[in-house]
N, C-alpha and C positions, 0 to 999 in steps of 0.2 A: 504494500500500500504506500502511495509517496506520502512522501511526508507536508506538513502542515503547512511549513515555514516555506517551500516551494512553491514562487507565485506565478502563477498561467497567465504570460506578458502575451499581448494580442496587439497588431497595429493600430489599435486605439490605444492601448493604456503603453506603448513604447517610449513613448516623450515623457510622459510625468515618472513611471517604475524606473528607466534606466539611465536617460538622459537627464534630466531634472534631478537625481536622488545624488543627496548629500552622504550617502554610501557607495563604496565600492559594488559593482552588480557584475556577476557572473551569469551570463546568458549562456543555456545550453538549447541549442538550434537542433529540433528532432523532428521526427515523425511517426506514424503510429506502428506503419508498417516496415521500419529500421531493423533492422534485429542487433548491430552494434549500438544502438541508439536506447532500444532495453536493456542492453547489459550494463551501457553508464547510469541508467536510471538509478539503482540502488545508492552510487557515491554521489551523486547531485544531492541523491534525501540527506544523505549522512551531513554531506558540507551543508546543508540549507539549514539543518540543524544545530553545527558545530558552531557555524558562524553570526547563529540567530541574534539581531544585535547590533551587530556590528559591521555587517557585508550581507546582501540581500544575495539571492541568488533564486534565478526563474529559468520558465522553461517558453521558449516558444515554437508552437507545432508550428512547422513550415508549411504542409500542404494547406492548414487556416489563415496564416498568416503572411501572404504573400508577400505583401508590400514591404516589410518590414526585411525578408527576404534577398529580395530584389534588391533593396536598398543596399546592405550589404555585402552582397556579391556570396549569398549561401550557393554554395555549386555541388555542395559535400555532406555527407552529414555521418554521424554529430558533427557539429560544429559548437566549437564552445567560447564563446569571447568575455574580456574582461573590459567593464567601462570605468574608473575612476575618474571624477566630475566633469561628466558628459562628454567623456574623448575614450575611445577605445585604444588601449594599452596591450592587450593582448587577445590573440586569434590562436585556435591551437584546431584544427582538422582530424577528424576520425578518434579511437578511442585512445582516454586520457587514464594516467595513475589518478589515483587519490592523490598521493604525495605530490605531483607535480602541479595540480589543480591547486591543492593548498600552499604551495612556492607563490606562484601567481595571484591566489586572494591576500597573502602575507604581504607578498611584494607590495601590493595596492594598497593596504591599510596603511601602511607608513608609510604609503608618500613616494 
């Protein structure tokens, strides 16, 4: 079951959740019918968890969310990017560690 703290960013709510937020946001780029994309599902909950607080971290379905998509040049998926105050820091394609996922949200929280 995902977890609580994992927010369902949609290209309506992309500008205020990720662009806007005075937190570090970790965007994981999925789809339903991914099968690499369920296997990251469990560390997404875990860090959305870990980091509850302090760094947001959401999910956006790609095939619902085109625009936001598009925007970004999703070609791949998962696709997992990091925004610290409204600029994107880090892009990381196909599947991630947990530990390297949490390099990149640490990196962000300090600046």
């Amino acid at each position: 079951m995902a977890s609580s703290n994992v927010l369902m960013i949609t290209d309506d709510t992309f500008e205020d959740e990720v662009i806007q937020s005075d937190q570090p946001v970790l965007v994981d780029f999925w789809a339903e019918w991914c099968m690499p994309c369920k296997m990251l599902a469990p560390t997404i909950d875990e860090l959305a968890d870990e980091y509850a607080g302090r760094a947001k971290v959401g999910k956006v379905d790609t095939d619902e969310n085109r625009d936001v998509a598009v925007k970004f040049g999703i070609s791949a998926i998962p696709t997992v990017m990091v925004f610290a105050n409204g600029e994107l820091v880090k892009r990381m394609v196909g599947m991630q560690t947990k530990k390297d996922l949490k390099k990149v949200l640490d990196d962000a929280l300090a600046g």
